[in-house]
LUMFIMI-287840 format. One line per 2 residues: number of its first residue (from 1); for each residue x, y, z of C-alpha. Coordinates in pm, 1 decimal, always signed. Each point is the difference from the previous one (the first is absolute). Layout:
BEGIN
NUM = X Y Z ~ ... .
END
This chain:
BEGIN
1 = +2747.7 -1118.0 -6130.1 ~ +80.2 -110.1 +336.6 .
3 = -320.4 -181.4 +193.8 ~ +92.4 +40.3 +343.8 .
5 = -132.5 +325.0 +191.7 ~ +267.6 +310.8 +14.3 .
7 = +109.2 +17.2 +392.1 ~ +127.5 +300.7 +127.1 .
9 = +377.0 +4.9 +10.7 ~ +143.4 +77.5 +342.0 .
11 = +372.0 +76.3 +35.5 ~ -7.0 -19.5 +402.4 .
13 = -159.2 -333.8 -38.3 ~ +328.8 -146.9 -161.6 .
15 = +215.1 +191.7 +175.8 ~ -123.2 -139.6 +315.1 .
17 = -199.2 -321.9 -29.6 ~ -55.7 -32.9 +327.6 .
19 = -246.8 +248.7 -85.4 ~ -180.0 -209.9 -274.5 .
21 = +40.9 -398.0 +112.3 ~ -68.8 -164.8 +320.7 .
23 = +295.6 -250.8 -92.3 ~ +286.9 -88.2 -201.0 .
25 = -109.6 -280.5 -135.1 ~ -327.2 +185.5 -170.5 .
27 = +283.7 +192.7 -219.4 ~ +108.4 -315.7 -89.7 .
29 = -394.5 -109.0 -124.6 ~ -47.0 +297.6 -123.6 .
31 = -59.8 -53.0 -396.8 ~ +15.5 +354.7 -111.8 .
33 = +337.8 +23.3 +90.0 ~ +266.9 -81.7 -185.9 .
35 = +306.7 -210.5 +165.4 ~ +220.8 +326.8 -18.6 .
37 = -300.3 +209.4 +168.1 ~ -27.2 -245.8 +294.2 .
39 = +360.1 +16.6 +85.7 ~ +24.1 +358.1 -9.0 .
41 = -302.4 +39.4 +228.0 ~ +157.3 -303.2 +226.6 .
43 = +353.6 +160.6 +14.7 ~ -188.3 +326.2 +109.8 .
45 = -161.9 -146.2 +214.6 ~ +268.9 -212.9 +195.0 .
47 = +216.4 +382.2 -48.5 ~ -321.8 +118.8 +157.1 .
49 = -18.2 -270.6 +289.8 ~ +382.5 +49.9 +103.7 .
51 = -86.1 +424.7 +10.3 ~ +99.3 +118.2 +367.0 .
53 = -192.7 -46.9 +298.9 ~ -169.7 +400.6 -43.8 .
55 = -182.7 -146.8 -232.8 ~ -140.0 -297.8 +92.9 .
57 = -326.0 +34.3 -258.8 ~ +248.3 -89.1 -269.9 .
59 = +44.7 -372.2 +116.8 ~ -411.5 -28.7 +58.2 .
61 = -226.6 -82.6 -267.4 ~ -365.5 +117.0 -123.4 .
63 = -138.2 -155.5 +274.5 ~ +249.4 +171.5 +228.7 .
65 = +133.7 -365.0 +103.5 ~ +357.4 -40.9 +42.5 .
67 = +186.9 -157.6 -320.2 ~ +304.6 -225.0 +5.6 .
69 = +276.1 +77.6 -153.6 ~ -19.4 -435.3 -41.8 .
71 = -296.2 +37.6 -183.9 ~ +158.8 +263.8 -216.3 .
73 = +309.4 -212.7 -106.3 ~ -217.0 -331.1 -42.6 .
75 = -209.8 +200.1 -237.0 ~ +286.8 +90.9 -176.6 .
77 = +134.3 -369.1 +18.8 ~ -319.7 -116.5 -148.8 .
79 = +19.4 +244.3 -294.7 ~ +350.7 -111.0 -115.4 .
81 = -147.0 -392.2 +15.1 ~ -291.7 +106.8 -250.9 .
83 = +216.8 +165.7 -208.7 ~ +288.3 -228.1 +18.5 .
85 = -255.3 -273.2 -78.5 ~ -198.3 +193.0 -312.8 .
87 = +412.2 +37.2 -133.1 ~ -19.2 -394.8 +38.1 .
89 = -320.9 -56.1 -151.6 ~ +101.5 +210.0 -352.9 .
91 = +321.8 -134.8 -9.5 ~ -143.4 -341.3 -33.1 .
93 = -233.6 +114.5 -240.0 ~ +277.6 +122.3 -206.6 .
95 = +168.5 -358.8 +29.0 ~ -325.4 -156.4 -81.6 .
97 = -32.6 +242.2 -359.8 ~ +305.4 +38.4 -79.1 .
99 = +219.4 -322.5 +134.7 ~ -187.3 -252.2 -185.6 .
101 = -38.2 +185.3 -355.7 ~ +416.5 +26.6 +30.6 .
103 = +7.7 -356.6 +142.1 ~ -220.8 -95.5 -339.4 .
105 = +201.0 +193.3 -265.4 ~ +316.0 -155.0 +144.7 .
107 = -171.5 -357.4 -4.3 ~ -98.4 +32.4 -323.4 .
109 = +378.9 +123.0 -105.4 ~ +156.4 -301.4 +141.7 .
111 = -234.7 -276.1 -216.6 .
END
């Protein structure tokens, strides 16, 4: 049914991203995901990069670099833009379907 190879399923990897991307912005990119998916893992992952300093793995990623808690937020910033602008883009649509077969009909009443 489904073309795309099974992956294994890893719990720890989306309960701490850090874990699984090098970056915030490849959650963003990633197209698996689904827009809910990438701002749990994000809002895990900022939870994760404010975690107290005995645990200072928490705010590192894969590559055991240091993440921003900046990059984190921006990431999050850039998901409410996409879907803030795929709202836009099927509300138009809507207009465009529906507005002018009302606009029409009403036309067509009037003559």
């Amino acid at each position: 049914m489904n073309d795309r190879p099974r992956v294994a399923f890893d719990l720890d990897e989306l309960l701490h991203p850090a874990q699984a991307f090098s970056h915030p912005s490849q959650v963003v990119n990633d197209p698996d995901l689904t827009l809910n998916e990438k701002r749990a893992i994000l809002a895990s992952w900022a939870s994760d990069a404010c975690a107290i300093e005995a645990a200072p793995e928490l705010r590192s990623n894969a590559n055991g670099a240091p993440v921003r808690f900046d990059d984190i937020i921006e990431a999050l910033r850039t998901l409410d833009k996409q879907a803030n602008a795929d709202r836009h883009r099927r509300l138009e649509r809507r207009r465009r379907i529906f507005g002018s077969g009302r606009g029409s009909q009403s036309g067509a009443a009037l003559q």
